[in-house]
Structures are given as C-alpha cells and as structure tokens.
Backbone atoms as SQL, in Angstrom:
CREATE TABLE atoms (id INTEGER PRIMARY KEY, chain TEXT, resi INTEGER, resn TEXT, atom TEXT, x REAL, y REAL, z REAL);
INSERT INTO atoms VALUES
  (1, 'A', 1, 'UNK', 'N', 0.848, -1.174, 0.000),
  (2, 'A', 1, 'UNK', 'CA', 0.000, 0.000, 0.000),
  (3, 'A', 1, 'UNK', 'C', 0.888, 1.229, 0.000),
  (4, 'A', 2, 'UNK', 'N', 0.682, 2.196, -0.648),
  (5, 'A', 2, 'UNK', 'CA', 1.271, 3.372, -0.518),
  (6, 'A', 2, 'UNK', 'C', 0.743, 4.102, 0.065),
  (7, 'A', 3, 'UNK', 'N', 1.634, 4.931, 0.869),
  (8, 'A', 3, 'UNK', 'CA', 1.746, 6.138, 1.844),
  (9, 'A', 3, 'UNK', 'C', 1.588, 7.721, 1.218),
  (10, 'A', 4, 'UNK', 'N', 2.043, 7.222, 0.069),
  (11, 'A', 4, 'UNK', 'CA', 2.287, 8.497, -0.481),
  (12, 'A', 4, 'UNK', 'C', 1.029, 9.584, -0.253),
  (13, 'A', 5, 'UNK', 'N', 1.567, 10.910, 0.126),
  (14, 'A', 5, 'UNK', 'CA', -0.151, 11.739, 0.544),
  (15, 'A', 5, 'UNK', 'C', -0.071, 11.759, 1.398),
  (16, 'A', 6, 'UNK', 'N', -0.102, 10.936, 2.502),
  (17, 'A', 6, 'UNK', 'CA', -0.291, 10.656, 3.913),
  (18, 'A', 6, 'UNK', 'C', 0.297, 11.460, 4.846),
  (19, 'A', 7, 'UNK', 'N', -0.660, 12.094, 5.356),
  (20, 'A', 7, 'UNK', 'CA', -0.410, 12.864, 6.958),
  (21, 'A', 7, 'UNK', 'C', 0.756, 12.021, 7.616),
  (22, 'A', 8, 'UNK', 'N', 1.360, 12.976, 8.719),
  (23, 'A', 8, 'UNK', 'CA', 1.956, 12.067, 9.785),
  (24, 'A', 8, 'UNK', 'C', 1.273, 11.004, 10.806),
  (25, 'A', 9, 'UNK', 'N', 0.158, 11.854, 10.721),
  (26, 'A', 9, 'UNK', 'CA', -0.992, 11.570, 12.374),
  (27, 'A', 9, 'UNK', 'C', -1.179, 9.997, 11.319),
  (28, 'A', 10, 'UNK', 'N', -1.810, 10.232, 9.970),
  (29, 'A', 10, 'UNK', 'CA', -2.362, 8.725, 9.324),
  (30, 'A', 10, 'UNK', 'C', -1.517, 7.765, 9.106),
  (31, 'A', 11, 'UNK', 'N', 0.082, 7.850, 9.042),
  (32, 'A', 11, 'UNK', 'CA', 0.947, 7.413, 9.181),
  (33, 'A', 11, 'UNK', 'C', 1.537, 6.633, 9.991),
  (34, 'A', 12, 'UNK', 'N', 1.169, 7.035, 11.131),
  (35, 'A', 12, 'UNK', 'CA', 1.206, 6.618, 12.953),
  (36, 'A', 12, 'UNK', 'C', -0.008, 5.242, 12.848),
  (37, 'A', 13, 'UNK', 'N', -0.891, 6.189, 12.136),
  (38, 'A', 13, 'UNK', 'CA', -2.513, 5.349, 12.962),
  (39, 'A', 13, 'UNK', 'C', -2.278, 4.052, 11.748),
  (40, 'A', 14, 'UNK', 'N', -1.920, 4.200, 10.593),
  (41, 'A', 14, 'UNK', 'CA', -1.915, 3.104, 9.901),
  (42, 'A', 14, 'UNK', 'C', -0.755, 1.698, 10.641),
  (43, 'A', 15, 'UNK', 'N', 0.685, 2.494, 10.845),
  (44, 'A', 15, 'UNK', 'CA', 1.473, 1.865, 11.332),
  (45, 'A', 15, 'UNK', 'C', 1.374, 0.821, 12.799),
  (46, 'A', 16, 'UNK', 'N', 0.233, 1.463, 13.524),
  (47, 'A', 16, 'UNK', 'CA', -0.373, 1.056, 14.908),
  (48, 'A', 16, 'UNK', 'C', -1.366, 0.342, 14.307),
  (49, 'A', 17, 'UNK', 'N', -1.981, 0.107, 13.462),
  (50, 'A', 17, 'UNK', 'CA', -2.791, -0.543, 12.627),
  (51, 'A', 17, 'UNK', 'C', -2.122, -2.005, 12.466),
  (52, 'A', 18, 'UNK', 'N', -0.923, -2.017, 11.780),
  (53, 'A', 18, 'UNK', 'CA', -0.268, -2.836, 10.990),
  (54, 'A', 18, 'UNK', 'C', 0.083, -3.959, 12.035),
  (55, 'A', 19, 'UNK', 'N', 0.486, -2.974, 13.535),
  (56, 'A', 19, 'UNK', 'CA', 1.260, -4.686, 14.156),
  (57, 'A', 19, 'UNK', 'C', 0.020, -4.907, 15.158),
  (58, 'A', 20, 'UNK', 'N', -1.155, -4.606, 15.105),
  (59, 'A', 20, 'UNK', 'CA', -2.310, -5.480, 15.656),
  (60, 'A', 20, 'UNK', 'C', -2.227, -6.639, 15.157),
  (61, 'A', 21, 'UNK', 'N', -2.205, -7.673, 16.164),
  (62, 'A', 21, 'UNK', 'CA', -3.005, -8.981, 15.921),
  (63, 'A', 21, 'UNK', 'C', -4.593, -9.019, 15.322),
  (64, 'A', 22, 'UNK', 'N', -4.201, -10.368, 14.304),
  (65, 'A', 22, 'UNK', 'CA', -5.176, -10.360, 13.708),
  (66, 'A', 22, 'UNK', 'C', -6.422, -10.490, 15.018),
  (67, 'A', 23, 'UNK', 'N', -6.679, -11.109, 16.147),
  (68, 'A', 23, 'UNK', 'CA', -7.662, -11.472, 17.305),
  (69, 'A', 23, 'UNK', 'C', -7.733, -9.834, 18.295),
  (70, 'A', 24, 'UNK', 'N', -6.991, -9.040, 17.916),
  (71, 'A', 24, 'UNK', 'CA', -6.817, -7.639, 18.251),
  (72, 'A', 24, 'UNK', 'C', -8.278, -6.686, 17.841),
  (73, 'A', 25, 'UNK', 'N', -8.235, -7.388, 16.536),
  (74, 'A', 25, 'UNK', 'CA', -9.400, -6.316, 15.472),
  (75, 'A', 25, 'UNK', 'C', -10.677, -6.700, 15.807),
  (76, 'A', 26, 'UNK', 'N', -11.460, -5.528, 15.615),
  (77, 'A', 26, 'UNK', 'CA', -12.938, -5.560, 16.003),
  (78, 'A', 26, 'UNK', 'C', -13.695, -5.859, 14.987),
  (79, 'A', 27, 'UNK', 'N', -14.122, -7.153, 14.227),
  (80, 'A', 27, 'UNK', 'CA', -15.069, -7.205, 13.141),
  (81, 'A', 27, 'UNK', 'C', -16.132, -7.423, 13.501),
  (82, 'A', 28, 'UNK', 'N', -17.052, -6.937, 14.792),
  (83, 'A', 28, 'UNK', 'CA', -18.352, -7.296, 15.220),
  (84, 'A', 28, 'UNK', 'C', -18.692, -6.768, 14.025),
  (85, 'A', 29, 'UNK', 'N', -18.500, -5.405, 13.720),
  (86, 'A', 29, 'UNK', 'CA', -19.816, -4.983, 12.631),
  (87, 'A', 29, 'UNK', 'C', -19.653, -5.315, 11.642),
  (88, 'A', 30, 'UNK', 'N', -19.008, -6.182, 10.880),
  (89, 'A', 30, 'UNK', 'CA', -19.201, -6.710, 9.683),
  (90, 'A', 30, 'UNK', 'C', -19.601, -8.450, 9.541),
  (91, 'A', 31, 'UNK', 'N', -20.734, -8.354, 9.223),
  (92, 'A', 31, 'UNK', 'CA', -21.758, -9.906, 9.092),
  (93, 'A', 31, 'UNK', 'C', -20.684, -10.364, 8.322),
  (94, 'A', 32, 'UNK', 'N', -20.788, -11.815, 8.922),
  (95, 'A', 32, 'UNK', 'CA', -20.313, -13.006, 7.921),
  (96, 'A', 32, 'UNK', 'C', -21.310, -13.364, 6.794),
  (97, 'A', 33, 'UNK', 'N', -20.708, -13.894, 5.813),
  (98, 'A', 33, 'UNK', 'CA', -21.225, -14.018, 4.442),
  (99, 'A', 33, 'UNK', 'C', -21.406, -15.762, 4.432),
  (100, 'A', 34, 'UNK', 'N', -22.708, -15.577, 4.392),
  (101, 'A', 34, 'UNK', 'CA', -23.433, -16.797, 4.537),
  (102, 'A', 34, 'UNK', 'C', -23.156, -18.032, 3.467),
  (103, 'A', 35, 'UNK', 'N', -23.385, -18.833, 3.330),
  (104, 'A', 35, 'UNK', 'CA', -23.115, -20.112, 2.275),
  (105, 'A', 35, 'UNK', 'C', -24.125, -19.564, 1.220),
  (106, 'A', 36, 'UNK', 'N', -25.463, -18.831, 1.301),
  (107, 'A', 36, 'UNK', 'CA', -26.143, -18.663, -0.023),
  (108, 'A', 36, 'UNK', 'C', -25.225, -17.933, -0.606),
  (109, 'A', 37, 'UNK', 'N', -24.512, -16.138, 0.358),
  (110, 'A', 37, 'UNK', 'CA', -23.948, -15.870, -0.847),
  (111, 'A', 37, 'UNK', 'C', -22.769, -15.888, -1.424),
  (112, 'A', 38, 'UNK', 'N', -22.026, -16.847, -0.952),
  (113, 'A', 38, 'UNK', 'CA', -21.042, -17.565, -1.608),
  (114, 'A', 38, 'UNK', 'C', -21.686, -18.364, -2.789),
  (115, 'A', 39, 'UNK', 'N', -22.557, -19.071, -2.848),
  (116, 'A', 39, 'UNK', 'CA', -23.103, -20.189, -4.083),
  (117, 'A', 39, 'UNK', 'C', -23.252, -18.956, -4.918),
  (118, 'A', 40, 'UNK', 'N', -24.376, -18.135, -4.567),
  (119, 'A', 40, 'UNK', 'CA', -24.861, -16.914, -5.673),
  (120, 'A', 40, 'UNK', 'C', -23.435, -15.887, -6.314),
  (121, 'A', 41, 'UNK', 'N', -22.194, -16.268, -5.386),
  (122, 'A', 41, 'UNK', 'CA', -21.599, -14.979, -5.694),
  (123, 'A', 41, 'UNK', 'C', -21.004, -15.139, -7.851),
  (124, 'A', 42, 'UNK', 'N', -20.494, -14.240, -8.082),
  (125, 'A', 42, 'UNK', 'CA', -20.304, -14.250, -9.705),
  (126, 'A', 42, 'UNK', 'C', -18.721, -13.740, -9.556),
  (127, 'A', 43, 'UNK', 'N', -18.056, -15.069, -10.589),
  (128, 'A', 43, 'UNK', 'CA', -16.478, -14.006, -10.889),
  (129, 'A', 43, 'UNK', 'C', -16.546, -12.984, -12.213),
  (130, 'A', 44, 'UNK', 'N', -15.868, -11.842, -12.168),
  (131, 'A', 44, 'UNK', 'CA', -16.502, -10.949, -13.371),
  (132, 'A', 44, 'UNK', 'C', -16.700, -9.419, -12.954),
  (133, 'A', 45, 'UNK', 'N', -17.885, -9.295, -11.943),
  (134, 'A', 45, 'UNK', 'CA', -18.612, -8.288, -11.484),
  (135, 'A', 45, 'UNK', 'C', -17.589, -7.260, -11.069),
  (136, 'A', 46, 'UNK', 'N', -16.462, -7.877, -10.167),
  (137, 'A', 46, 'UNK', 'CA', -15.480, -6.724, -10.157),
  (138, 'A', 46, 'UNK', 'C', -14.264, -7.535, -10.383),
  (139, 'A', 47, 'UNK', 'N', -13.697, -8.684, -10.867),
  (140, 'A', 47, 'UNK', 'CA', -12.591, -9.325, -10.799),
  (141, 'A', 47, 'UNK', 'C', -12.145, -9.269, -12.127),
  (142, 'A', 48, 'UNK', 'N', -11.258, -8.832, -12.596),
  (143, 'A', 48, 'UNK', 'CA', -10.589, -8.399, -14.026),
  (144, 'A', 48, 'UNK', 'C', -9.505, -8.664, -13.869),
  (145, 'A', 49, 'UNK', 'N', -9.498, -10.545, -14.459),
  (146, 'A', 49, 'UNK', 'CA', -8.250, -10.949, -15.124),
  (147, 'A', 49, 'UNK', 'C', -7.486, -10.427, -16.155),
  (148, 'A', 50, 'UNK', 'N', -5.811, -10.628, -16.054),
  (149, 'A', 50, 'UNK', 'CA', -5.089, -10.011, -16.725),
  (150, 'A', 50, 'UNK', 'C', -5.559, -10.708, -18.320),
  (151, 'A', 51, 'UNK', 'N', -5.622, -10.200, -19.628),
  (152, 'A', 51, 'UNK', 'CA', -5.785, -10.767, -20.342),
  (153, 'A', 51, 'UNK', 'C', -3.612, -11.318, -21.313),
  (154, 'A', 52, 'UNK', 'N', -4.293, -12.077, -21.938),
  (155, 'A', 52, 'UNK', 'CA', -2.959, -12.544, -22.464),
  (156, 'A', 52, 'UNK', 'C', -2.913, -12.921, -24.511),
  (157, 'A', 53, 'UNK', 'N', -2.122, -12.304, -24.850),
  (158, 'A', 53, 'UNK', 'CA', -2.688, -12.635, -26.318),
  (159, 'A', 53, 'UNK', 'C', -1.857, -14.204, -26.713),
  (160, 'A', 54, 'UNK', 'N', -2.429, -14.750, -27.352),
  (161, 'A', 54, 'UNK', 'CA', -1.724, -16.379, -27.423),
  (162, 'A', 54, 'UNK', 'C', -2.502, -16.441, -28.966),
  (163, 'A', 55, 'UNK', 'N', -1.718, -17.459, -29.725),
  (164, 'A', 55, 'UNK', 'CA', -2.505, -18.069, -31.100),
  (165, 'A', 55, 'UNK', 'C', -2.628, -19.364, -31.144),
  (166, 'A', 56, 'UNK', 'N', -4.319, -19.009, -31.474),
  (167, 'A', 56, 'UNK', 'CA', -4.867, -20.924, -31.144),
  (168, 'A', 56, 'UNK', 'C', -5.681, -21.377, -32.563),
  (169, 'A', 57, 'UNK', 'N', -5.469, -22.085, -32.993),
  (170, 'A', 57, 'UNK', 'CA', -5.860, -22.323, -34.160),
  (171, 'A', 57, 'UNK', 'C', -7.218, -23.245, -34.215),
  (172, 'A', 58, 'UNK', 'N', -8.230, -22.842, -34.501),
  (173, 'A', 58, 'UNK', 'CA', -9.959, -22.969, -34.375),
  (174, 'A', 58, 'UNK', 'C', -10.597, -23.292, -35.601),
  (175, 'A', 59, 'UNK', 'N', -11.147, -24.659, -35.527),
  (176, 'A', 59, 'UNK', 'CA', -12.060, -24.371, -36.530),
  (177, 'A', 59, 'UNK', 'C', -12.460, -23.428, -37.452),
  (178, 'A', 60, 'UNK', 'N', -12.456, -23.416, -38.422),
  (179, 'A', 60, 'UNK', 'CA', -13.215, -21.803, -39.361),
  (180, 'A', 60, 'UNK', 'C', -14.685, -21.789, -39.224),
  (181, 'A', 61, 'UNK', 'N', -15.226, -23.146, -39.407),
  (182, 'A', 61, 'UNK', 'CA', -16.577, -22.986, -38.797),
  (183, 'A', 61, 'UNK', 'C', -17.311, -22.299, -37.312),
  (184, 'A', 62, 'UNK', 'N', -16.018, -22.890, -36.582),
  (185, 'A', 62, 'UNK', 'CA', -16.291, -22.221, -35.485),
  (186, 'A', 62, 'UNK', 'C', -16.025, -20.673, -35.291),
  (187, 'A', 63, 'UNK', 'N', -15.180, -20.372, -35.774),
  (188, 'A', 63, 'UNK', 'CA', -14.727, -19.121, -35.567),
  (189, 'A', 63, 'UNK', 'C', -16.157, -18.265, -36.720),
  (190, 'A', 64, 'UNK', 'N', -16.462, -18.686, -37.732),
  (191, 'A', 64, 'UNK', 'CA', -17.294, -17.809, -38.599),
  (192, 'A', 64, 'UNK', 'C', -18.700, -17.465, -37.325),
  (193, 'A', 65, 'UNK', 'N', -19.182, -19.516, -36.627),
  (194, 'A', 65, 'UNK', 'CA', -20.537, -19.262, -35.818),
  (195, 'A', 65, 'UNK', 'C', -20.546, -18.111, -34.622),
  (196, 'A', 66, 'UNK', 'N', -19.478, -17.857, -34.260),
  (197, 'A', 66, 'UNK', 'CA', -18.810, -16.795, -33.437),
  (198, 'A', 66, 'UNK', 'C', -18.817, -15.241, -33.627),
  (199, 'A', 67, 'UNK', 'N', -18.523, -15.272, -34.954),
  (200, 'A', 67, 'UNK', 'CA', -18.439, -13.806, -35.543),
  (201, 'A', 67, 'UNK', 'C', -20.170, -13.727, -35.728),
  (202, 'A', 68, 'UNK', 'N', -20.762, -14.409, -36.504),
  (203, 'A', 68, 'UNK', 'CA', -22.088, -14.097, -36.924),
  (204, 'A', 68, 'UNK', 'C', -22.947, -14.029, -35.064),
  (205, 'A', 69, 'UNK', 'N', -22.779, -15.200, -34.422),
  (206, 'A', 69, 'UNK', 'CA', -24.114, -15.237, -33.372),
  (207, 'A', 69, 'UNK', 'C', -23.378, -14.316, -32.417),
  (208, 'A', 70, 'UNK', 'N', -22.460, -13.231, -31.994),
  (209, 'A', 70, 'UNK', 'CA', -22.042, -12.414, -31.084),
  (210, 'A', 70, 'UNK', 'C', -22.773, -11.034, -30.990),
  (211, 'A', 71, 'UNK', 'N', -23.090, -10.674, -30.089),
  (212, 'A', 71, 'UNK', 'CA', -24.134, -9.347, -30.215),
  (213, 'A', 71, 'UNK', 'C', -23.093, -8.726, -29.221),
  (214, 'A', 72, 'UNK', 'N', -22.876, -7.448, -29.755),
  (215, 'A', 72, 'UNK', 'CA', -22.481, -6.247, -28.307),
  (216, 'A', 72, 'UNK', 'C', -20.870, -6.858, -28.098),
  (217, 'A', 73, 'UNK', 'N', -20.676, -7.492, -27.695),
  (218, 'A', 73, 'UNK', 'CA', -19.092, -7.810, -27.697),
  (219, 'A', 73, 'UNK', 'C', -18.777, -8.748, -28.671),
  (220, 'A', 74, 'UNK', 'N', -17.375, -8.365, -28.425),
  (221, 'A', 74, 'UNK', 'CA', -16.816, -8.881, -29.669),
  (222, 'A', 74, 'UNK', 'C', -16.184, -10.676, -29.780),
  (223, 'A', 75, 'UNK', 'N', -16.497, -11.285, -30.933),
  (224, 'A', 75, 'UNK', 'CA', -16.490, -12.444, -30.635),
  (225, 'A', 75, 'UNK', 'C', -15.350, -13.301, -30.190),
  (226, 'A', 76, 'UNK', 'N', -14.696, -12.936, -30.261),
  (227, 'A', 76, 'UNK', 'CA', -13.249, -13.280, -28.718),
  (228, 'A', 76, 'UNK', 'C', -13.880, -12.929, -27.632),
  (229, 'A', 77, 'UNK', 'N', -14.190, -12.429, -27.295),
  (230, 'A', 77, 'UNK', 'CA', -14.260, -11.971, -26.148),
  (231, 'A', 77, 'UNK', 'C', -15.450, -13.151, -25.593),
  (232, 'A', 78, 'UNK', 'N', -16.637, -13.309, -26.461),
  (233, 'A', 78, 'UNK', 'CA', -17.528, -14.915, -26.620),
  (234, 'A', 78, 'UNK', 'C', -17.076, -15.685, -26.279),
  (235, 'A', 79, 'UNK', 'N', -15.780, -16.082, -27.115),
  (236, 'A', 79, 'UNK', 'CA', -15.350, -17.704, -27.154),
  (237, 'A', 79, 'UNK', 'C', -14.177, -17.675, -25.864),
  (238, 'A', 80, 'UNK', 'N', -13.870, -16.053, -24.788),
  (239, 'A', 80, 'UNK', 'CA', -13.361, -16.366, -23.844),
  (240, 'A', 80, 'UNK', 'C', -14.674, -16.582, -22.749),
  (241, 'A', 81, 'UNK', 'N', -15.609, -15.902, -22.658),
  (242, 'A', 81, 'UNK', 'CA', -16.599, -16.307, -21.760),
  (243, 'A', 81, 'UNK', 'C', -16.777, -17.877, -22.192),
  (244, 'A', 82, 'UNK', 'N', -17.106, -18.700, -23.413),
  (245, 'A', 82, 'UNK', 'CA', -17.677, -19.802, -23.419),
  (246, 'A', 82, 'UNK', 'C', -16.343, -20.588, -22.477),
  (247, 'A', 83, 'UNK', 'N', -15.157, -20.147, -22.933),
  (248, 'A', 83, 'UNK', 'CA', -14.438, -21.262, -22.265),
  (249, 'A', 83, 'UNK', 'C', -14.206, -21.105, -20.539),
  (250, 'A', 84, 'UNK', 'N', -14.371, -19.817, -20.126),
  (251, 'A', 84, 'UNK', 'CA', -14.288, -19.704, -18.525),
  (252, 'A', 84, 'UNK', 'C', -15.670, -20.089, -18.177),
  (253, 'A', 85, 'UNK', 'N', -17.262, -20.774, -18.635),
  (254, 'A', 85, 'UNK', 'CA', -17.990, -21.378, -18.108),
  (255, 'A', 85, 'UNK', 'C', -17.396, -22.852, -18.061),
  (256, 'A', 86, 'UNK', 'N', -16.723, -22.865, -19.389),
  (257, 'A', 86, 'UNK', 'CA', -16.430, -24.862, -19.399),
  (258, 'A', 86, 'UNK', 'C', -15.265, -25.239, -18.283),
  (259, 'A', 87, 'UNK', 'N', -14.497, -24.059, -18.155),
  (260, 'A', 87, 'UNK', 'CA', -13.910, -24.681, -16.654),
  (261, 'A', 87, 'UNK', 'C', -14.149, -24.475, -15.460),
  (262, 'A', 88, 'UNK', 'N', -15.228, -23.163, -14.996),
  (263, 'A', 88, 'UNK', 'CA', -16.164, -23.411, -13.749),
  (264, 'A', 88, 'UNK', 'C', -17.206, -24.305, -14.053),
  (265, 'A', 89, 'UNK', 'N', -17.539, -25.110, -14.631),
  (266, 'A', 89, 'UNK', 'CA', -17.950, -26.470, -14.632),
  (267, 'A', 89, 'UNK', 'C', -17.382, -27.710, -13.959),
  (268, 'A', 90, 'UNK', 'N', -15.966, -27.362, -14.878),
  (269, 'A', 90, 'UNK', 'CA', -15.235, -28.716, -14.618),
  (270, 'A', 90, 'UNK', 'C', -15.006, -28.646, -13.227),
  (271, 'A', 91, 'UNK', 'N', -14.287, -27.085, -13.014),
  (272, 'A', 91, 'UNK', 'CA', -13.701, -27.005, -11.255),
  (273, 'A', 91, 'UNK', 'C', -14.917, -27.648, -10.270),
  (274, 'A', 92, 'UNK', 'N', -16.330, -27.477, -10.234),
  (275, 'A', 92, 'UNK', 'CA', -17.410, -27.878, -9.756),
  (276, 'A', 92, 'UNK', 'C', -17.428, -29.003, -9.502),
  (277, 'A', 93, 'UNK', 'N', -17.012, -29.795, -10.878),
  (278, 'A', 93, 'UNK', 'CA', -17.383, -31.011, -10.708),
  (279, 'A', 93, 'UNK', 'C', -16.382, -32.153, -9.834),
  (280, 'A', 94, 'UNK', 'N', -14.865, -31.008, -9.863),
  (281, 'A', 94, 'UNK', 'CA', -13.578, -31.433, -9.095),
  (282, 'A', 94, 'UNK', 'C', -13.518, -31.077, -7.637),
  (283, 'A', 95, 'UNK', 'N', -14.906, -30.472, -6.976),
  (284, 'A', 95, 'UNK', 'CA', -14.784, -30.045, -5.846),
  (285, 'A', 95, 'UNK', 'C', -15.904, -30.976, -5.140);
C-alpha cells in the first residue's frame, strides 16, 4: 500500500494498525457471508483478469458461428466467456 499523501498523524494510525493482531481487530460490525452468498456470488462483477494474447488455431466454422451469433461484444471476447464457463464447470465437478 502506498503512503504516499499521507499525513503524519495517518501514518502513525496506519502503522499502529499494521502490528495489531489479527484477534486484536474488532469485526463485530461486519456480518459473515453466509453459504447462499457464496453459491450466488459471480467471478466478473469486479474481478478483471489479466488478459494474455496467445494463437490458437480454431475451426473456421467455429470461428465464422462466433463472428455471426455475437451481439455487443466482440467475438473473442464470446469464445473467452464460453471457455471460462467450461472450466467453472469442470472445477465444480472437481470439488
């Protein structure tokens, strides 16, 4: 985390912060997150994987059904959503 900006006084209070024990800290007011919304939760909403450019060589059929059935984004960007459902599948089925 950077300091940079930082008062002296916030400097102190962060640093007195830092060597609390974790059994030190007060999380009464923040509810634990129940098992529904863990099942319901979504990766995506704010989690933005690094992307990586790689060359994979695809079907032309596939790649044409891609270009034509894609609305609003672009069809890479499709055939990366189709494949991050086929491995939160698999991970599911490995847990």
């Amino acid at each position: 985390m950077s300091t940079k900006g930082l008062t002296d006084k916030q400097r102190r209070e962060l640093d007195a912060l830092e060597r609390l024990s974790d059994d030190a800290i007060d999380t009464s007011d923040i509810p634990e997150i129940t098992e529904e919304q863990w099942r319901l939760a979504k990766r995506g909403d704010l989690y933005r994987p690094l992307k990586k450019s790689v060359t994979i060589r695809l079907d032309a059929d596939i790649i044409e059904w891609f270009k034509e059935h894609t609305a609003g984004s672009g069809y890479q960007t499709e055939i990366n959503s189709v494949l991050r459902q086929h491995v939160a599948q698999q991970e599911k089925k490995s847990a």
